[in-house]
PQR file with spaces between the fields and no chain letter, atoms N, CA, C, O and H, PARSE charges and radii, in Angstrom:
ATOM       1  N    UNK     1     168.690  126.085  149.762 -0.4000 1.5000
ATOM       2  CA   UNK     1     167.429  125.425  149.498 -0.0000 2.0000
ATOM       3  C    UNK     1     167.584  123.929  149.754  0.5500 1.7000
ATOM       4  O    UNK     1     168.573  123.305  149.369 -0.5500 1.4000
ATOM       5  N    UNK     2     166.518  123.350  150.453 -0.4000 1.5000
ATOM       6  CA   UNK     2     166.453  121.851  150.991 -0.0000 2.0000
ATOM       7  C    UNK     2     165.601  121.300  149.690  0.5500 1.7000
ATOM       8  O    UNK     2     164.677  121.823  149.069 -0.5500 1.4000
ATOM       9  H    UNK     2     165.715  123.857  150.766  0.4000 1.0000
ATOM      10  N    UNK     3     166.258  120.071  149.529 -0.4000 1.5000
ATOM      11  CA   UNK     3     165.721  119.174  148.283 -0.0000 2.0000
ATOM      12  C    UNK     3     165.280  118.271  149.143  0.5500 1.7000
ATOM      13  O    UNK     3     165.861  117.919  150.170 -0.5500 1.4000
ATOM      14  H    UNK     3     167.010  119.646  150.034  0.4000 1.0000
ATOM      15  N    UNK     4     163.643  117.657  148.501 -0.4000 1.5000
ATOM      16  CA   UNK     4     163.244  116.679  149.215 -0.0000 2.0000
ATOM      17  C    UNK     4     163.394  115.405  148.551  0.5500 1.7000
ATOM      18  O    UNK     4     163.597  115.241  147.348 -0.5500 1.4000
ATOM      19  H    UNK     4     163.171  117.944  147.668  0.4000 1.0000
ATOM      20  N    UNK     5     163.256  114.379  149.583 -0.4000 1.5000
ATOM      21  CA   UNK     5     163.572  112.934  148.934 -0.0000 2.0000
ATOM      22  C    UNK     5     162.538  112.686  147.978  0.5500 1.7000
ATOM      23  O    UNK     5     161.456  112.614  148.560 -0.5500 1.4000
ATOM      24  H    UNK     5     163.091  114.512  150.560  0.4000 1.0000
ATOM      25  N    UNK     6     162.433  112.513  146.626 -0.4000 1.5000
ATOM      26  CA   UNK     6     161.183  112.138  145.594 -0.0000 2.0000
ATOM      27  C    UNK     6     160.340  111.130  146.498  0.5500 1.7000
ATOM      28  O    UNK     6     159.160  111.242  146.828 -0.5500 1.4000
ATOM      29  H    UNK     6     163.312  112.572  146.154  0.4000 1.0000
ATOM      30  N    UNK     7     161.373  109.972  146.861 -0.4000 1.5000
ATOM      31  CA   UNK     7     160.385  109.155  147.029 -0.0000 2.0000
ATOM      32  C    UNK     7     159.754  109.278  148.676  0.5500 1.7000
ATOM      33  O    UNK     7     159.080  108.347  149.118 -0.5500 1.4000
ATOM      34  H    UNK     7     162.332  109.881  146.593  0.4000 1.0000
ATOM      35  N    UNK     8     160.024  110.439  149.472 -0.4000 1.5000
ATOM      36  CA   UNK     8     159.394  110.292  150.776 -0.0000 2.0000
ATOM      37  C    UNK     8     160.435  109.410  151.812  0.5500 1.7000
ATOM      38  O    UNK     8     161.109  108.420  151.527 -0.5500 1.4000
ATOM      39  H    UNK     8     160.571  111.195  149.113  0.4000 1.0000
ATOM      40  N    UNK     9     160.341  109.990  152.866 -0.4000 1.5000
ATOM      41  CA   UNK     9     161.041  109.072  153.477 -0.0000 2.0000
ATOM      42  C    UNK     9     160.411  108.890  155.294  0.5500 1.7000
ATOM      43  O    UNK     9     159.689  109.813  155.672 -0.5500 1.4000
ATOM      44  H    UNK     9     159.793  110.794  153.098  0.4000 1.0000
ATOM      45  N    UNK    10     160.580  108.221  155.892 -0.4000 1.5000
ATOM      46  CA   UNK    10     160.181  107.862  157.304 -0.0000 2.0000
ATOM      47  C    UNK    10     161.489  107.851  158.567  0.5500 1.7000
ATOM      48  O    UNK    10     162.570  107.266  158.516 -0.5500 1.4000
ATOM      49  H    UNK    10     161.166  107.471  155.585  0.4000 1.0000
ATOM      50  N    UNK    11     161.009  108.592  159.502 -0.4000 1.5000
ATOM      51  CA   UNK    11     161.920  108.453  160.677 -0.0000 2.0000
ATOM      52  C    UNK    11     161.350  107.537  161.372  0.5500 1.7000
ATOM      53  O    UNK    11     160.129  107.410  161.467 -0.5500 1.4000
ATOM      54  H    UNK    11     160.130  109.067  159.544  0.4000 1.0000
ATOM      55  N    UNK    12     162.624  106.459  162.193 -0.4000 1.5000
ATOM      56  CA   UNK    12     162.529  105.821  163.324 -0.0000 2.0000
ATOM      57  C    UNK    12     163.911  106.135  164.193  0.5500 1.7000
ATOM      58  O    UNK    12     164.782  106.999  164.082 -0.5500 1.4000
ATOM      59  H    UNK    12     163.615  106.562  162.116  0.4000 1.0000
ATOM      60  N    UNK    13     163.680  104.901  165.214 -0.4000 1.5000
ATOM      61  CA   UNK    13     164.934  105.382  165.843 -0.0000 2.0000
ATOM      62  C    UNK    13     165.588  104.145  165.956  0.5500 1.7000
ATOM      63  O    UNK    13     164.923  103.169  166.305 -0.5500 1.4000
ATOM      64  H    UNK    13     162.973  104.200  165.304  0.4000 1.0000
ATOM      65  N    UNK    14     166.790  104.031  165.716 -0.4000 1.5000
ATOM      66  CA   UNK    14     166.806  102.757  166.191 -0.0000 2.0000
ATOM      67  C    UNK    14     168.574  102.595  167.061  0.5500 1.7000
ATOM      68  O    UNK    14     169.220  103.591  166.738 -0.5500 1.4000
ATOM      69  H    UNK    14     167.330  104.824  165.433  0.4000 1.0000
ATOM      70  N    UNK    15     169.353  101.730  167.926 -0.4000 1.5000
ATOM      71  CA   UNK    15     170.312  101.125  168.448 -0.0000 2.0000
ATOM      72  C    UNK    15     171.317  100.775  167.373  0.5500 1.7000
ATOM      73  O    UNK    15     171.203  100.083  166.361 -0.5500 1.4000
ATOM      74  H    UNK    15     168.828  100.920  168.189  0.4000 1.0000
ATOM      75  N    UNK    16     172.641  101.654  168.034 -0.4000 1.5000
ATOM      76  CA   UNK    16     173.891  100.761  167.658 -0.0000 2.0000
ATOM      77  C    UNK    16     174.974  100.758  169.015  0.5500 1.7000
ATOM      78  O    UNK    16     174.854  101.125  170.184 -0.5500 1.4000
ATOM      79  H    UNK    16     172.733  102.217  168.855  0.4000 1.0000
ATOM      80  N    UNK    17     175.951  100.218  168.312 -0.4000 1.5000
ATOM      81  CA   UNK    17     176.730  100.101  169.939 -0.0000 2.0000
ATOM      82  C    UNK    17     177.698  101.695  169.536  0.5500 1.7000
ATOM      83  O    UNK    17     177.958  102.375  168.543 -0.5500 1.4000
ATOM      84  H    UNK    17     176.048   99.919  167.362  0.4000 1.0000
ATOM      85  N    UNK    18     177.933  101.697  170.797 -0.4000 1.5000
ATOM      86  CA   UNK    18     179.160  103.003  170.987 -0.0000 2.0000
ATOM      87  C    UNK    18     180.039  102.826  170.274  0.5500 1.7000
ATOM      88  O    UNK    18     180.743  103.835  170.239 -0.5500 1.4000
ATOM      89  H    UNK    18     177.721  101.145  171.604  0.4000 1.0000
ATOM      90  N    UNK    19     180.355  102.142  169.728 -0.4000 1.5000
ATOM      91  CA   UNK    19     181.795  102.109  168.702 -0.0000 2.0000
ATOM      92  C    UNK    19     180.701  102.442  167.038  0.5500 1.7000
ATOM      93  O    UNK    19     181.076  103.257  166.196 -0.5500 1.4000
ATOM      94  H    UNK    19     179.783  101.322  169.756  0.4000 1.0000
ATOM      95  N    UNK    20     179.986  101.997  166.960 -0.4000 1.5000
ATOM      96  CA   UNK    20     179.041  102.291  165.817 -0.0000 2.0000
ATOM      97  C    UNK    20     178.575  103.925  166.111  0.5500 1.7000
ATOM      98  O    UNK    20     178.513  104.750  165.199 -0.5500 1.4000
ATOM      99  H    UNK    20     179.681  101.335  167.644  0.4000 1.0000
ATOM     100  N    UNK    21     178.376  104.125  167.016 -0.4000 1.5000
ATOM     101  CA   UNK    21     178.227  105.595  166.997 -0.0000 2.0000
ATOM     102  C    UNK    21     179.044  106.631  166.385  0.5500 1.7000
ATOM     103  O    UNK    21     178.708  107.658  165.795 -0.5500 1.4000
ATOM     104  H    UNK    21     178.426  103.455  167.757  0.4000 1.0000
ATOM     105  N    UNK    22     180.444  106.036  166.710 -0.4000 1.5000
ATOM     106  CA   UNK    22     181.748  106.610  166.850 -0.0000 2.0000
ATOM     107  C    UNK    22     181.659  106.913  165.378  0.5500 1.7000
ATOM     108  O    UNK    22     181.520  108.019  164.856 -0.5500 1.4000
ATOM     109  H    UNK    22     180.717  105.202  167.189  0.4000 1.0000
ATOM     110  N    UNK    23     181.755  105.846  164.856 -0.4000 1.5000
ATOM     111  CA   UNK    23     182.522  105.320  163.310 -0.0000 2.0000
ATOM     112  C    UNK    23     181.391  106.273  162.811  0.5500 1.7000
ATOM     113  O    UNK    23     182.219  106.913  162.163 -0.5500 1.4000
ATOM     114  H    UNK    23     181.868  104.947  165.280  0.4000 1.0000
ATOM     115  N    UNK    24     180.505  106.771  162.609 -0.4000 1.5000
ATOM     116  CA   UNK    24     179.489  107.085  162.022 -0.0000 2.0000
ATOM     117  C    UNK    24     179.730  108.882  162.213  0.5500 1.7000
ATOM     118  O    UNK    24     179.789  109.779  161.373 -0.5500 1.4000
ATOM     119  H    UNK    24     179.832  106.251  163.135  0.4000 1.0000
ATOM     120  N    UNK    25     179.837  108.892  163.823 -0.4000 1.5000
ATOM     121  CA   UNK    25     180.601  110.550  163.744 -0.0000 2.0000
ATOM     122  C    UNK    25     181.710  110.791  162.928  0.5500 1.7000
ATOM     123  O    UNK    25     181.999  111.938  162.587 -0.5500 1.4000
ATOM     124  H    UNK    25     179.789  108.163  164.506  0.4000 1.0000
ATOM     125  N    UNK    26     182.340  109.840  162.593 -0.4000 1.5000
ATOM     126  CA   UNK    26     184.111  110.354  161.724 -0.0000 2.0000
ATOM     127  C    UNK    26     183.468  109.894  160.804  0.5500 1.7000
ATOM     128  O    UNK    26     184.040  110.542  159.928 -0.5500 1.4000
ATOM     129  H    UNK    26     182.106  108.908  162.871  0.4000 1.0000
ATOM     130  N    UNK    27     182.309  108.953  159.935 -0.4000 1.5000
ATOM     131  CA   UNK    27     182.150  109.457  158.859 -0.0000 2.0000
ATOM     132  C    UNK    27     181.710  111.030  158.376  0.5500 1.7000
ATOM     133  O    UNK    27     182.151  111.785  157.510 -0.5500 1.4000
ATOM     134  H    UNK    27     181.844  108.426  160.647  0.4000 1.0000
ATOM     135  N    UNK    28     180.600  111.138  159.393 -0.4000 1.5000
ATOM     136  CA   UNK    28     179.912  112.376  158.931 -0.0000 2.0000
ATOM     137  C    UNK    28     180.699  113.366  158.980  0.5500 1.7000
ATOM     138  O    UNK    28     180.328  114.526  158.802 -0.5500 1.4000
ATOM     139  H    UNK    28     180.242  110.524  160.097  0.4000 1.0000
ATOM     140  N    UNK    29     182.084  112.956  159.270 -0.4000 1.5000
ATOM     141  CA   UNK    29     182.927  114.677  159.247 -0.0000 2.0000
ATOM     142  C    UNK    29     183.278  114.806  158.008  0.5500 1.7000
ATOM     143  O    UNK    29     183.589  115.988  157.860 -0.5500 1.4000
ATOM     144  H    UNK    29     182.386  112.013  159.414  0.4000 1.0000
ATOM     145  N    UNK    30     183.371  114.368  157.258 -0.4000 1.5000
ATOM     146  CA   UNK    30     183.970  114.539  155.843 -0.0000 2.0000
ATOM     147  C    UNK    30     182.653  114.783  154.934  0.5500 1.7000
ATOM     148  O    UNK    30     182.879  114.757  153.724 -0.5500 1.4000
ATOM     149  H    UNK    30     183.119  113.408  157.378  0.4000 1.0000
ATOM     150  N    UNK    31     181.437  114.994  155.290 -0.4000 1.5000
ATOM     151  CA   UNK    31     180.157  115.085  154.842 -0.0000 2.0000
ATOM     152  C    UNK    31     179.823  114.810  153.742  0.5500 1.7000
ATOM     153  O    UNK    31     179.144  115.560  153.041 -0.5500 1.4000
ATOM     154  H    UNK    31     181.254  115.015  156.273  0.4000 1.0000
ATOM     155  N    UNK    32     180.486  113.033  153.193 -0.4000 1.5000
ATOM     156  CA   UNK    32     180.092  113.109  151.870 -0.0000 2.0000
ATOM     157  C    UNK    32     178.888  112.045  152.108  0.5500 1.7000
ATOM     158  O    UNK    32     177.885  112.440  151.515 -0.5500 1.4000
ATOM     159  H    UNK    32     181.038  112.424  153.762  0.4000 1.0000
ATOM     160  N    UNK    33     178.722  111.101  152.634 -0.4000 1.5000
ATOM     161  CA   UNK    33     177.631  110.340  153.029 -0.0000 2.0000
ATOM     162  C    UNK    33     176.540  111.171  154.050  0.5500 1.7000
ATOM     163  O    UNK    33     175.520  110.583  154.411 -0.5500 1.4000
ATOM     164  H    UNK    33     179.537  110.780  153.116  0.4000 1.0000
ATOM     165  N    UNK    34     176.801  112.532  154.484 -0.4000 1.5000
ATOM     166  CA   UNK    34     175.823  113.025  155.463 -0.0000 2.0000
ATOM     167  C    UNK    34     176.302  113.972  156.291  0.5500 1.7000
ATOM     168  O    UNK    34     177.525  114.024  156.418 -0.5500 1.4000
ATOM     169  H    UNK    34     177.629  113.010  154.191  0.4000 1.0000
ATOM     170  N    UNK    35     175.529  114.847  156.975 -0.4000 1.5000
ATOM     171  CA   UNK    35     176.040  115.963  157.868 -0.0000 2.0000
ATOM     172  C    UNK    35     176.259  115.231  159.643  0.5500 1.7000
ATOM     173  O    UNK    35     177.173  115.566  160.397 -0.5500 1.4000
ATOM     174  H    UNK    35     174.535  114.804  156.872  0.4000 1.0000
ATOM     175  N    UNK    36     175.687  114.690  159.820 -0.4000 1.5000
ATOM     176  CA   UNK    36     175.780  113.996  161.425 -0.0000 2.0000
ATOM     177  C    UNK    36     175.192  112.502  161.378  0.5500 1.7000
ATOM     178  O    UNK    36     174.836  112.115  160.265 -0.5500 1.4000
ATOM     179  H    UNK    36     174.945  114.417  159.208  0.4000 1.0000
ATOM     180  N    UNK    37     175.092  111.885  162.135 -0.4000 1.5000
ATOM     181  CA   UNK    37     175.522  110.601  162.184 -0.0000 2.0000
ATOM     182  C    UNK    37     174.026  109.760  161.782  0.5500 1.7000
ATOM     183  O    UNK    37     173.946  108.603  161.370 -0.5500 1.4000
ATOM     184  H    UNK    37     175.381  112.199  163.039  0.4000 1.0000
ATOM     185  N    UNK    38     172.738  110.853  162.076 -0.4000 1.5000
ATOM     186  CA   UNK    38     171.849  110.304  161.722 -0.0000 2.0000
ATOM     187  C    UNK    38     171.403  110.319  160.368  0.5500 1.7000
ATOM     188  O    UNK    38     170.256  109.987  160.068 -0.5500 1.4000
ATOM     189  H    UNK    38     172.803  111.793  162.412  0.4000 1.0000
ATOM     190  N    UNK    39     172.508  110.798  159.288 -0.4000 1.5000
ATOM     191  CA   UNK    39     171.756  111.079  157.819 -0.0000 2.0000
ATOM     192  C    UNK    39     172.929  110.052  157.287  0.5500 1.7000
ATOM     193  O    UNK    39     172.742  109.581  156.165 -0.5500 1.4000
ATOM     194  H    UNK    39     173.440  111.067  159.532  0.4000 1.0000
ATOM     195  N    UNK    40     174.399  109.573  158.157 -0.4000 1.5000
ATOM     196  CA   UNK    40     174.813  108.890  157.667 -0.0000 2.0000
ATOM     197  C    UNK    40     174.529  107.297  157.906  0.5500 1.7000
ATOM     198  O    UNK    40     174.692  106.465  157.013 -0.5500 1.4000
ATOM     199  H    UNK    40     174.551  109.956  159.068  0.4000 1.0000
ATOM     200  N    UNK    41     174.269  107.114  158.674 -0.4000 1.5000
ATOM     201  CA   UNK    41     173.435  105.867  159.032 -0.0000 2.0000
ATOM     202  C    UNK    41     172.242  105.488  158.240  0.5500 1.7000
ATOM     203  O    UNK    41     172.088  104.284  158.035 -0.5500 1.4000
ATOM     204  H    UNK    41     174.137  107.790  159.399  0.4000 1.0000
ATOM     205  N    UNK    42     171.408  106.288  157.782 -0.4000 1.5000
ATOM     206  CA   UNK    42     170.121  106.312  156.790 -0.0000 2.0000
ATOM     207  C    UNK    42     170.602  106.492  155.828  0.5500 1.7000
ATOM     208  O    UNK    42     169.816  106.262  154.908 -0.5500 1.4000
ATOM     209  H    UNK    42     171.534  107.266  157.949  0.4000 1.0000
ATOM     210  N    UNK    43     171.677  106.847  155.465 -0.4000 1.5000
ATOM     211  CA   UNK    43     172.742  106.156  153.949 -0.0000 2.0000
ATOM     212  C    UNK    43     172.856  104.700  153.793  0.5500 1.7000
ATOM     213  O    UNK    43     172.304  103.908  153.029 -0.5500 1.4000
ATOM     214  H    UNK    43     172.316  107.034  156.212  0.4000 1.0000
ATOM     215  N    UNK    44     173.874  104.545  154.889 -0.4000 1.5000
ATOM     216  CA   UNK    44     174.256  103.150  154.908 -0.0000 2.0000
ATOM     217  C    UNK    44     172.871  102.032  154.932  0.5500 1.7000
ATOM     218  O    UNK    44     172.845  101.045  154.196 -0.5500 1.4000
ATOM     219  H    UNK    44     174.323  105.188  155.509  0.4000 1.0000
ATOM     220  N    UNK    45     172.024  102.291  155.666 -0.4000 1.5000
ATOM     221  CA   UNK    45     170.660  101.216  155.365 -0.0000 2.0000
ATOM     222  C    UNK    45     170.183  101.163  154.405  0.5500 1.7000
ATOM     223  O    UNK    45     169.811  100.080  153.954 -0.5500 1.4000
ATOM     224  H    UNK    45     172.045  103.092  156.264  0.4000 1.0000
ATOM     225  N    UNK    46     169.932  102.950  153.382 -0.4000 1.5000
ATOM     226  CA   UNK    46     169.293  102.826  152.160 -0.0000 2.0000
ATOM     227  C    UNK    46     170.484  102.291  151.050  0.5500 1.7000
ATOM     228  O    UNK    46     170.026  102.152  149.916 -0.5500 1.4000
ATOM     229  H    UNK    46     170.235  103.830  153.748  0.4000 1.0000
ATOM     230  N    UNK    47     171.721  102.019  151.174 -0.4000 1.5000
ATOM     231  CA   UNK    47     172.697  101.444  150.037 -0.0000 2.0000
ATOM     232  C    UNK    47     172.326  100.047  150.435  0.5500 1.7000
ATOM     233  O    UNK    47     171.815   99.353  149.556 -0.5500 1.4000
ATOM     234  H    UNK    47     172.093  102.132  152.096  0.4000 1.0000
ATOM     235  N    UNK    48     172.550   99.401  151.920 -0.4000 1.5000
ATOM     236  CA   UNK    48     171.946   98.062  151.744 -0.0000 2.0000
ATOM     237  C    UNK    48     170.776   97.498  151.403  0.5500 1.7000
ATOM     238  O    UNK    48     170.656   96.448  150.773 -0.5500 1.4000
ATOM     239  H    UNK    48     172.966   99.965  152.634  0.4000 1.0000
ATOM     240  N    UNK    49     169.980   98.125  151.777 -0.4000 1.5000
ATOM     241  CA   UNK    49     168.436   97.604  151.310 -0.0000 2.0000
ATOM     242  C    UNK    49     168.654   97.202  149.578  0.5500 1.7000
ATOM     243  O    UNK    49     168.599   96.122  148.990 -0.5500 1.4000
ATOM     244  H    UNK    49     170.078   98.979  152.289  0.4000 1.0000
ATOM     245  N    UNK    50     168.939   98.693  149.073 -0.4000 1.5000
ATOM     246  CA   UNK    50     169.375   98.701  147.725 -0.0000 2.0000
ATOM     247  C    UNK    50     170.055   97.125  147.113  0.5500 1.7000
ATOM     248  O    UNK    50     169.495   96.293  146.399 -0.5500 1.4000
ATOM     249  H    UNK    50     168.984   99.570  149.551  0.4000 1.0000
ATOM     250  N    UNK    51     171.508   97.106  147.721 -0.4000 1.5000
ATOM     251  CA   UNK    51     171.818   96.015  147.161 -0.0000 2.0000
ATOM     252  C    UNK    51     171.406   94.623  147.785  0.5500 1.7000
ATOM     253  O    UNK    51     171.919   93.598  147.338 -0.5500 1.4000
ATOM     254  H    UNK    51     171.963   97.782  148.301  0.4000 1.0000
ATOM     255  N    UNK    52     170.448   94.571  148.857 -0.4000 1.5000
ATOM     256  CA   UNK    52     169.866   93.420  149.250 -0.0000 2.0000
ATOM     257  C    UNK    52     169.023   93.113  148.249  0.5500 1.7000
ATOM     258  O    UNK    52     169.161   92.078  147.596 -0.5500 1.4000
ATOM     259  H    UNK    52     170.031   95.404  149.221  0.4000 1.0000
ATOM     260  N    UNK    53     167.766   94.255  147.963 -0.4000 1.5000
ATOM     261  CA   UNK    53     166.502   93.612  147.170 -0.0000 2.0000
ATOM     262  C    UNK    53     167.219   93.843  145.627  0.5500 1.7000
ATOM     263  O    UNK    53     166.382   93.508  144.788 -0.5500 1.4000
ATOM     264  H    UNK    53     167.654   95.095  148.493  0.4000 1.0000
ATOM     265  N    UNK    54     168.277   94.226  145.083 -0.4000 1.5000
ATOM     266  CA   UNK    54     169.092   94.169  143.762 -0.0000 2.0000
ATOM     267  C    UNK    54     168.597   93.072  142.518  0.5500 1.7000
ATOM     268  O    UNK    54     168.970   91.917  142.727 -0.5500 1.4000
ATOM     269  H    UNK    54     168.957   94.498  145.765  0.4000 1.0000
ATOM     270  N    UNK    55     168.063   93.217  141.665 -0.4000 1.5000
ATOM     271  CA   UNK    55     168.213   92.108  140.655 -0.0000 2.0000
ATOM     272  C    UNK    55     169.207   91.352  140.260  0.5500 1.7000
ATOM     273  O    UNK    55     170.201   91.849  139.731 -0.5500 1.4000
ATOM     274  H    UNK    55     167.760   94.155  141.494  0.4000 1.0000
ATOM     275  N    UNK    56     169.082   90.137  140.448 -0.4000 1.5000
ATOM     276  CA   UNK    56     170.036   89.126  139.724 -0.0000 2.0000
ATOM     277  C    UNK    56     170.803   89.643  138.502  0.5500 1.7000
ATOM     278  O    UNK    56     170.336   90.239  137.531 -0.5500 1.4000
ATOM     279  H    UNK    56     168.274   89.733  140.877  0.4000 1.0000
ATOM     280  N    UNK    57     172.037   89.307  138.735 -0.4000 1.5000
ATOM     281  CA   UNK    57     172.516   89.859  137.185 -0.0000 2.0000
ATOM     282  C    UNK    57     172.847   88.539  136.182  0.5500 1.7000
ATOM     283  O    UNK    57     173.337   88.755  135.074 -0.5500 1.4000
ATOM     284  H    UNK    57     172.416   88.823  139.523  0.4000 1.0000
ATOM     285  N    UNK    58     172.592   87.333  136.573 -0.4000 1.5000
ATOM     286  CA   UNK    58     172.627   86.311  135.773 -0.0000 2.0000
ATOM     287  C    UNK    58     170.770   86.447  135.773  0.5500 1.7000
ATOM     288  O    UNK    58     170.168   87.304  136.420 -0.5500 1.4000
ATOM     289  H    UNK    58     172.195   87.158  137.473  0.4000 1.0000
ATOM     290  N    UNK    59     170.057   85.317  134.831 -0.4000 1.5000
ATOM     291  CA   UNK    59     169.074   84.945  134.838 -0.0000 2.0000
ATOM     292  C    UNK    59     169.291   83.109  135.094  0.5500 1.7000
ATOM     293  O    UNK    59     170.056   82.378  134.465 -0.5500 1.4000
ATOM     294  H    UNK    59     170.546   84.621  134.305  0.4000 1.0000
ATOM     295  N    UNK    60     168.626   82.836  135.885 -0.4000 1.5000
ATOM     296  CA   UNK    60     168.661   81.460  136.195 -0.0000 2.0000
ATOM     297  C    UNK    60     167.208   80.818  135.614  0.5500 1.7000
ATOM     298  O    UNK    60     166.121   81.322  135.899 -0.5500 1.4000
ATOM     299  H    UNK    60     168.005   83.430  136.397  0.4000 1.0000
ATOM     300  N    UNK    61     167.336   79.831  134.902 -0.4000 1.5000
ATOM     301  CA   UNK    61     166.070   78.695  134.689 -0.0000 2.0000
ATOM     302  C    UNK    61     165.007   78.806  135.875  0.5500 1.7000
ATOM     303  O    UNK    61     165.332   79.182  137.001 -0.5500 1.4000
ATOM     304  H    UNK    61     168.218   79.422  134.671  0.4000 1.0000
ATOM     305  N    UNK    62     164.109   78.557  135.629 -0.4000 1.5000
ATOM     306  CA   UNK    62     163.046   78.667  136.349 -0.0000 2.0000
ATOM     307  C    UNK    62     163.037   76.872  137.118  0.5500 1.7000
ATOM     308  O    UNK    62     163.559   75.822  136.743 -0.5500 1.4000
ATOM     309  H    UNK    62     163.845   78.253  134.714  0.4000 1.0000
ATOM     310  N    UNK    63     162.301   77.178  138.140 -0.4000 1.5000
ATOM     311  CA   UNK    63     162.337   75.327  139.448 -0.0000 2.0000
ATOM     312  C    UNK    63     160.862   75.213  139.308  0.5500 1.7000
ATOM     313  O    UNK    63     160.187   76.103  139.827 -0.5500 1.4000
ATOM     314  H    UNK    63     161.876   78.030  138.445  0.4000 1.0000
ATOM     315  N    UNK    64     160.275   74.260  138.689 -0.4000 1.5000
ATOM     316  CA   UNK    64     158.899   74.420  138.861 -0.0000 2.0000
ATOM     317  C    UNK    64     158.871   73.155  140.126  0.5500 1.7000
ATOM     318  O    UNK    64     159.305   72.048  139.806 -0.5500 1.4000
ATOM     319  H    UNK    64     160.822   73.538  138.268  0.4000 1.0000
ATOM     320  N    UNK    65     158.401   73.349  141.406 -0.4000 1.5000
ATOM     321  CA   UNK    65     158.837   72.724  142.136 -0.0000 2.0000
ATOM     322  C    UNK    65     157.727   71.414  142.616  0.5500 1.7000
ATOM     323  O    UNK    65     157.986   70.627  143.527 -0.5500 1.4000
ATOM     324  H    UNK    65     158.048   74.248  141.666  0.4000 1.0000
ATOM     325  N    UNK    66     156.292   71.385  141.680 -0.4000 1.5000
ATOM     326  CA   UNK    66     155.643   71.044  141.847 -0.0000 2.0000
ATOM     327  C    UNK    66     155.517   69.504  141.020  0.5500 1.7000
ATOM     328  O    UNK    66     154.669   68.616  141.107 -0.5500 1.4000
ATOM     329  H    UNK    66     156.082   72.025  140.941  0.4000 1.0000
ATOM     330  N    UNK    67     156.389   69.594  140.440 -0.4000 1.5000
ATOM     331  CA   UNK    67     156.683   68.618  139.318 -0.0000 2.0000
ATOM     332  C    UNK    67     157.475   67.205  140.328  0.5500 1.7000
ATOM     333  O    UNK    67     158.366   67.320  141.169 -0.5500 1.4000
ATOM     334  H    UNK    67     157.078   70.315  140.369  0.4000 1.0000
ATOM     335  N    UNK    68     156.915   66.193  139.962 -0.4000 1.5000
ATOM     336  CA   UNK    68     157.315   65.352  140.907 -0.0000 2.0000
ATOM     337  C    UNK    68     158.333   64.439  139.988  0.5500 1.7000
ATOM     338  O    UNK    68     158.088   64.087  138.835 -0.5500 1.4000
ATOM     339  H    UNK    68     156.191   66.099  139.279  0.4000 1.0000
ATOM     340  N    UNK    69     159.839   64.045  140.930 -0.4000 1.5000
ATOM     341  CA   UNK    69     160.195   63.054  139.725 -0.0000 2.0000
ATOM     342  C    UNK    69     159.881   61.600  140.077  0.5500 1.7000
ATOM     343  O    UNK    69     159.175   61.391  141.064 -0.5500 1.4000
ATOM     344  H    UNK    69     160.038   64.331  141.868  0.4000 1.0000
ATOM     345  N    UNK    70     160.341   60.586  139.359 -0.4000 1.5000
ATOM     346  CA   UNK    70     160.117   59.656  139.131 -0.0000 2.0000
ATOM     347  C    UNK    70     160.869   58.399  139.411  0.5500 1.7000
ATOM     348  O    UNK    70     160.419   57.314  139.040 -0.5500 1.4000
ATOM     349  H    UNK    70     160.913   60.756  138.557  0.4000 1.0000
């Protein structure tokens, strides 16, 4: 039985170089990130996105930037 992604997901296509191809076939052989190179690649983008848009784990003061000094 196929489990679907909750949140939906979208195909595109997109370019890597031949050595990125490669690396992506010898991941997918060990099939823990994916079965072939295109489910492991749509790993690797959805872990970065992930830790790109990530919350701060400090909280920083707020810049009110409108404040002029003097």
């Amino acid at each position: 039985m196929k489990r679907g992604n909750k949140v939906g997901s979208e195909q595109f296509a997109i370019t890597v170089s031949s050595e990125s191809a490669r690396l992506l076939d010898e991941i997918a052989k060990n099939g823990i990130w994916g079965r072939n190179r295109s489910e492991v690649a749509g790993r690797f983008v959805d872990r970065m996105l992930e830790s790109f848009v990530e919350q701060p784990k400090a909280k920083l003061p707020a810049i009110n930037l409108r404040t002029r000094r003097k």
